[in-house]
C-alpha positions in Angstrom: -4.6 -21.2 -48.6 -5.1 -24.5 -47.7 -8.5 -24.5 -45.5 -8.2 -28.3 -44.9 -5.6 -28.9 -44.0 -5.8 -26.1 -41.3 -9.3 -27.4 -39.9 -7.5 -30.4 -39.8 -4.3 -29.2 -37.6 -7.1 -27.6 -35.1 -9.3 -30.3 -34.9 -6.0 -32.3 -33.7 -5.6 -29.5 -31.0 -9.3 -29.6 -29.9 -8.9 -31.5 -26.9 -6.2 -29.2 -26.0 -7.9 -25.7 -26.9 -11.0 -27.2 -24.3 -8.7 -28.4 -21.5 -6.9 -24.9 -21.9 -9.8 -23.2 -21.8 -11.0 -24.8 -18.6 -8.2 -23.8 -17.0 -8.6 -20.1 -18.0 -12.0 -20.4 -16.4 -10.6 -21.8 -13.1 -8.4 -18.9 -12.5 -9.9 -15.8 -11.2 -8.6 -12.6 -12.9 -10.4 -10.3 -12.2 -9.1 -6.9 -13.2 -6.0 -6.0 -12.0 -5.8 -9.4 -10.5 -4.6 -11.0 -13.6 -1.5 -12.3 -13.0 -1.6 -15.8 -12.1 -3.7 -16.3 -15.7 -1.1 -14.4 -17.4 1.2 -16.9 -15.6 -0.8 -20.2 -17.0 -0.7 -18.3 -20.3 3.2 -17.5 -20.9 3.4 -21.2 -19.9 0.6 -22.6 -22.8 2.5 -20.4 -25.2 5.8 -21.8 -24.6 4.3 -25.6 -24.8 2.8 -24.6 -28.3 6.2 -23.1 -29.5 5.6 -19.6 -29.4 9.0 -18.0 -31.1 9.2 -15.3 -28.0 6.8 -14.6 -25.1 6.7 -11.0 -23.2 5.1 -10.2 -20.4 5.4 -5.9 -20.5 5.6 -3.7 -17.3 1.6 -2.7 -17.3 1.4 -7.0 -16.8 -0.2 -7.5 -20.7 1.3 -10.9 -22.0 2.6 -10.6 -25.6 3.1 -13.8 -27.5 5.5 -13.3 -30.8 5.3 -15.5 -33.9 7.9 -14.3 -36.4 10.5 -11.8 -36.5 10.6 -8.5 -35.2 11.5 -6.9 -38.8 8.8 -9.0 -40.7 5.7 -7.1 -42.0 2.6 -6.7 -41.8 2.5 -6.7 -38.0 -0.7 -8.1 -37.0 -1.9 -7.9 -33.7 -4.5 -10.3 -31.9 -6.3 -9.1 -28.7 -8.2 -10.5 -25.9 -8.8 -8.9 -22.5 -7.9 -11.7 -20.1 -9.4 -9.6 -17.1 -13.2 -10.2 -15.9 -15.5 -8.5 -13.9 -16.5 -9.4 -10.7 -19.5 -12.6 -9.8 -21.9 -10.4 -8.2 -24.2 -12.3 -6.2 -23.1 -16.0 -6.1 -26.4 -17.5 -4.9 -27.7 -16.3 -8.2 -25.2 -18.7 -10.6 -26.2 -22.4 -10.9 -22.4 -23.6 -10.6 -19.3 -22.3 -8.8 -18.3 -19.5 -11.2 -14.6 -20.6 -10.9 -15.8 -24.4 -11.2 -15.9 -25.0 -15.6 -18.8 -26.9 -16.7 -18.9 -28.3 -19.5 -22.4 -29.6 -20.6 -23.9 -30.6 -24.3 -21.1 -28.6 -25.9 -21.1 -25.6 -23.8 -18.8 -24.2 -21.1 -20.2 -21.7 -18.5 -18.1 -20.0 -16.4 -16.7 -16.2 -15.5 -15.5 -15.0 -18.4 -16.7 -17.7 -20.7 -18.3 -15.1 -22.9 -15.9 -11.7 -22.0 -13.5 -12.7 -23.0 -10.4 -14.6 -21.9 -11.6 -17.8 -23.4 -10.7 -16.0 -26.8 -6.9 -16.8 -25.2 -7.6 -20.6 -26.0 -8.5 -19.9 -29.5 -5.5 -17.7 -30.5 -2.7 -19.7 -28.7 -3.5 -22.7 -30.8 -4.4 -21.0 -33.8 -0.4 -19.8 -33.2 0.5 -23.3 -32.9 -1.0 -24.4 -36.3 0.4 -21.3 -37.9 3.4 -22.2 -36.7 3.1 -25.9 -37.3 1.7 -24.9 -41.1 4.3 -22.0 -41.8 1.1 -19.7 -42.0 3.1 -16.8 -41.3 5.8 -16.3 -43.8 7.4 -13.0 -43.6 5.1 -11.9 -40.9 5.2 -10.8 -37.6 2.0 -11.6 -35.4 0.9 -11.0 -32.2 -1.4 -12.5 -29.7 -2.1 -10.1 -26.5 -3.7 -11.0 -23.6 -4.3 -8.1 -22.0 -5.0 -6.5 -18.2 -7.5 -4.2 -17.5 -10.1 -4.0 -20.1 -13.2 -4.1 -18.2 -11.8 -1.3 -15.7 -10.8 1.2 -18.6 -11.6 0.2 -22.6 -8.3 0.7 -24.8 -6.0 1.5 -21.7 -4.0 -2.1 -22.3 -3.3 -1.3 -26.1 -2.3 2.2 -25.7 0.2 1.1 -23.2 1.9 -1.6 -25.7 1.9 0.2 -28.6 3.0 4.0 -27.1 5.1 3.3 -24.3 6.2 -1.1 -25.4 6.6 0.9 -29.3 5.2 -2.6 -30.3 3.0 -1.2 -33.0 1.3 -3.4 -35.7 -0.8 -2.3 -38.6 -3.9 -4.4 -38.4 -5.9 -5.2 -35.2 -8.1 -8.4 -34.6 -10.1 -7.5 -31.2 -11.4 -11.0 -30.4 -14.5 -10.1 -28.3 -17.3 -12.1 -28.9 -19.0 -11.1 -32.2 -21.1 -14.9 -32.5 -18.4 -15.4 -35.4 -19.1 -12.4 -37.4 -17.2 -9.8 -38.4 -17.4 -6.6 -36.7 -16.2 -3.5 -38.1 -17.0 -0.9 -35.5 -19.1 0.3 -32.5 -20.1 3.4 -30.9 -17.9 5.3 -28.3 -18.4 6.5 -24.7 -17.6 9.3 -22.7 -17.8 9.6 -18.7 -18.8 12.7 -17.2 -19.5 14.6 -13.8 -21.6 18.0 -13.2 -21.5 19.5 -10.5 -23.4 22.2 -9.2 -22.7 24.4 -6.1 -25.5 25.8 -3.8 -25.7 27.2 -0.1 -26.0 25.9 2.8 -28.5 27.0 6.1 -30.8 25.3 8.5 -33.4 22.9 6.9 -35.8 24.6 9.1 -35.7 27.6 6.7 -34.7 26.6 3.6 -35.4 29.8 2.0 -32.0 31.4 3.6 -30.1 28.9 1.5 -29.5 27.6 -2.1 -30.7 23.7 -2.6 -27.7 22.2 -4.6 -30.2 19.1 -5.3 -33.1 20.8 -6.2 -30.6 22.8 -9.2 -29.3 19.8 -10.3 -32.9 18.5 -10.8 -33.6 20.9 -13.7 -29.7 19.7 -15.2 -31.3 15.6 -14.9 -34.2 16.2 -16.6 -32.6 18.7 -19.5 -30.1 15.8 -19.8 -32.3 13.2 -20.1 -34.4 14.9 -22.7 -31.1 14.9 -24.9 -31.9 11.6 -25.5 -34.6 12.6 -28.0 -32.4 14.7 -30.1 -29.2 13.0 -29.8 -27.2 12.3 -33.2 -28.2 9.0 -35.3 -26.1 7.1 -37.2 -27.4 4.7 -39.9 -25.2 2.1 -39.1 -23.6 2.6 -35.5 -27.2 3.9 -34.0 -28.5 6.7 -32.0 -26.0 8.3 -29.4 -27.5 8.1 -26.0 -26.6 9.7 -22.4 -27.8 8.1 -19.0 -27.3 9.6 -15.7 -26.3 7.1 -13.7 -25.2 8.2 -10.2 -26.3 11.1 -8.1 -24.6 12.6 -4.7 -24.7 15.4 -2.6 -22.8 17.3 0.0 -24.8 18.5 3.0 -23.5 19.6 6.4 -26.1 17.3 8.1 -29.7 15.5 7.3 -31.0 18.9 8.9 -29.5 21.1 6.6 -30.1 22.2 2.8 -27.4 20.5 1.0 -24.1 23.0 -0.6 -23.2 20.7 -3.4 -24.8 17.7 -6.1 -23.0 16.0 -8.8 -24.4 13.6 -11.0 -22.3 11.2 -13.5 -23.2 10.8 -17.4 -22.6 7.9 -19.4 -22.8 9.2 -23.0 -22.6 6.8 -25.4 -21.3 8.3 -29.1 -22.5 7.2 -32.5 -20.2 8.1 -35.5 -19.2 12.1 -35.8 -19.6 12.7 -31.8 -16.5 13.7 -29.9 -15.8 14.8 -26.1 -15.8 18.3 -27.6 -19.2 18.0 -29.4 -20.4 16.1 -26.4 -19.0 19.1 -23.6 -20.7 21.8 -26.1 -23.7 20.6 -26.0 -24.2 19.9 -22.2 -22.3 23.3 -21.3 -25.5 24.8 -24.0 -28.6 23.4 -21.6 -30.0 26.3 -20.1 -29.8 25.1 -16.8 -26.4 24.1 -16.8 -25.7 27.9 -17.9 -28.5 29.3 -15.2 -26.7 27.5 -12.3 -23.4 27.7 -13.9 -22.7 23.9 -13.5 -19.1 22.3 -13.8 -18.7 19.5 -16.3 -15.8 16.8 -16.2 -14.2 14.1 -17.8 -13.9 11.2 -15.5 -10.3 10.0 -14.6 -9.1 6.5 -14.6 -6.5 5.4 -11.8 -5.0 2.2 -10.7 -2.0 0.1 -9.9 -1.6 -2.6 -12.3 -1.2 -6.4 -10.6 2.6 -5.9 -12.3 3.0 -3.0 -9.9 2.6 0.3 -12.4 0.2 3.2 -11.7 -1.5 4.0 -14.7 -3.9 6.4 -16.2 -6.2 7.8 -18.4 -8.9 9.9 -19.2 -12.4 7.9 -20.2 -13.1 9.3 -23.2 -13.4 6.3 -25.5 -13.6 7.2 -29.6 -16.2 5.7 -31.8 -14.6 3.9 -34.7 -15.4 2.9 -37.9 -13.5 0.7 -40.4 -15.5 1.2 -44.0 -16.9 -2.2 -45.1 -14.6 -1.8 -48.4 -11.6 -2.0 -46.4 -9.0 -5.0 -47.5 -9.0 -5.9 -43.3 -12.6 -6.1 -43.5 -12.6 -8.0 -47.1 -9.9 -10.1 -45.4 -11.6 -10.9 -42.4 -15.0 -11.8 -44.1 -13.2 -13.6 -46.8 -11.8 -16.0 -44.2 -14.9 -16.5 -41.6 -16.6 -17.3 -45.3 -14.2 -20.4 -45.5 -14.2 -21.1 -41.7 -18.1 -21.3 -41.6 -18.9 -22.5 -45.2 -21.6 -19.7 -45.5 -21.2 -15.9 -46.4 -20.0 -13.7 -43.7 -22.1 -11.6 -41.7 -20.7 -8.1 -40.8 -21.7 -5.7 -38.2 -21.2 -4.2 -35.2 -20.7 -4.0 -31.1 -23.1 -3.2 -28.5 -20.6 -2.8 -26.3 -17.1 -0.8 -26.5 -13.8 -2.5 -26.6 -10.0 -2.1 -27.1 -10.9 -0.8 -30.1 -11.2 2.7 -29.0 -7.9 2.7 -29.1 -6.2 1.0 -32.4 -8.6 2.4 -34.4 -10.5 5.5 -32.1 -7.0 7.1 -31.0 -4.4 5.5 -33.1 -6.5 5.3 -36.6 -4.9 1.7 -36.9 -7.3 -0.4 -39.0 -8.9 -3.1 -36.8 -11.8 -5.9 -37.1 -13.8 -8.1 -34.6 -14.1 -11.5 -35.0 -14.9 -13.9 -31.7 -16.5 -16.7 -30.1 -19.3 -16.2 -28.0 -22.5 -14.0 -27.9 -22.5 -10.8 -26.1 -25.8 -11.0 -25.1 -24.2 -13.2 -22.3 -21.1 -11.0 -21.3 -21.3 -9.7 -17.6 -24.2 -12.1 -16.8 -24.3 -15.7 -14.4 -24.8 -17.6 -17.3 -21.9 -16.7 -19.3 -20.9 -19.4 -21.6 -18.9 -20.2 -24.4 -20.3 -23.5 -27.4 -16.9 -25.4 -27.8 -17.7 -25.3 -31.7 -16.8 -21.8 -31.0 -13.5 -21.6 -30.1 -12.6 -24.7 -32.8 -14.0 -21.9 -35.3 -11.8 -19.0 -34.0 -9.3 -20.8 -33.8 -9.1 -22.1 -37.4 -10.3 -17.9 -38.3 -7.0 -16.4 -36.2 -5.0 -19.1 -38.0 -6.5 -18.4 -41.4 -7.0 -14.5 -41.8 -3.0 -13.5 -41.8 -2.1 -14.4 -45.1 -5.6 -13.5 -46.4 -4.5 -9.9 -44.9 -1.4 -9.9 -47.2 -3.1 -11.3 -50.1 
């Protein structure tokens, strides 16, 4: 492993990797409005000499370096899909309009996460252009729909594309450390059923809302005896809408559901989780109906897809050669030891390792503390990094 002449071969690039990444910035894709990014991709990957380039029927974009038959197969991942601006008077610069000032671009999606894109299509052209990938097969997915449902994108590649690899590299921004985990989530409704009668007797009816208030504040109290994990954290569980059904504002409302986001530290699962909320006293006194939310939509490629929102924590132990790997080559990227950790935030994750029990690491440029936010940005020294990481860490994997 020749770490020279690889920083070398992407510092070459760099003008390219920035350019390219301004133009990721430009184009809105938010999610399931990705296509005319994916678009600009397939055609950067074809400049750089990518050996195949697929764009699959849920709309992810798959660039292939190596033969089908090679192994390891190592896949690369970055969501390509944004959220939405918010409130526009509240960014500094057009959010569509790159700016790149003292070594920093802003932008949507600067930080999560299609800026990631830039980084691994060059990092494919200097494998390429180094033969860094002898006798393997590698990957690098951009991929639809991440913000609207975590790990949907994957799952669709590897069960219904059969494009499985056997080590992950989710490129979310980690601040260039290695990340070897994060805690789950889980999105739930109660509902609770009351009776409806004239609001100017009450008494002839059952309040729906005044039920559910016992359930909100049994919930909420959860939070002090949730599971803790020493190094994922404390599971936690928010309520974070309430509704209610009521023939009129005159009448005592028949109905009130309120929505759960649980987040999951390591040994919590949806049937841990639905045991213990179905246990609350009040939940059994009212007898309360618990869900697990459903996700629904028509990707920008056409295809209705699906799936339940119940997002596995995962775990990759430290000692793992895709951890040793990964921390071995950030160690010769950065020239210092490698830090490793863990996510906030959930990611695709959930579903190479959570689901599918494939190993898989984080490494990415950017910090998450600006994800989601009008001052996302992204240090250029960032993405020359990655990209000279993603080129690096294959054959470290097969080392």
């Amino acid at each position: 492993m020749d770490i020279k002449k690889i920083k070398v071969s992407v510092e070459k690039n760099k003008k390219d990797i920035i350019n390219f990444a301004k133009e990721i910035i430009s184009i809105p894709s938010q999610s399931t409005k990705e296509k005319n990014l994916v678009l600009r991709i397939a055609k950067e990957m074809k400049k750089v000499g990518f050996d195949k380039i697929v764009i699959d029927k849920m709309g992810n974009i798959i660039g292939q370096i190596g033969k089908y038959n090679n192994k390891p197969k190592i896949m690369f991942d970055a969501h390509i899909d944004t959220v939405d601006v918010g409130d526009r008077a509240q960014w500094k610069q057009n959010p569509f309009n790159p700016v790149l000032k003292n070594g920093v671009l802003y932008g949507r999606g600067a930080t999560d996460q299609k800026l990631s894109m830039a980084s691994m299509v060059y990092a494919g052209k200097v494998i390429k252009e180094l033969n860094l990938a002898k006798n393997l097969l590698i990957w690098m997915v951009g991929s639809c729909q991440e913000e609207d449902c975590d790990g949907l994108p994957l799952l669709h590649i590897i069960n219904k594309e059969k494009m499985k690899p056997d080590y992950v590299v989710i490129t979310e921004p980690t601040n260039l450390n290695v990340y070897r985990g994060h805690r789950g989530r889980i999105e739930l409704k109660v509902i609770v059923k009351g009776k409806s009668c004239h609001a100017s007797a009450p008494e002839r009816g059952e309040n729906a809302v005044w039920k559910m208030s016992y359930i909100v504040q049994e919930i909420t109290n959860l939070n002090k005896r949730l599971k803790t994990d020493k190094f994922l954290g404390k599971g936690s569980v928010v309520v974070s809408c309430i509704e209610c059904k009521t023939p009129s504002l005159n009448a005592v409302p028949d109905e009130a559901t309120i929505y759960l986001d649980r987040r999951l530290t390591f040994g919590e699962t949806k049937e841990s989780v639905l045991k213990q909320i179905y246990s609350l006293p009040s939940v059994k006194k009212f007898k309360a109906k618990i869900e697990i939310l459903q996700y629904s939509a028509v990707s920008w490629s056409g295809l209705k897809v699906s799936q339940e929102k119940y997002f596995p924590t995962w775990v990759i132990p430290e000692k793992h050669k895709l951890i040793q790997a990964a921390a071995k080559s950030a160690t010769l990227v950065l020239g210092k030891n490698a830090v490793i950790d863990k996510w906030t935030f959930s990611t695709n994750g959930v579903a190479t390792a959570g689901r599918l029990g494939i190993p898989t690491v984080g490494f990415g440029p950017g910090n998450e503390v600006y994800a989601h936010t009008t001052n996302e940005q992204m240090p250029v020294d960032h993405l020359v990094k990655a990209t000279e990481f993603y080129a690096t860490l294959p054959e470290l994997i097969v080392k």
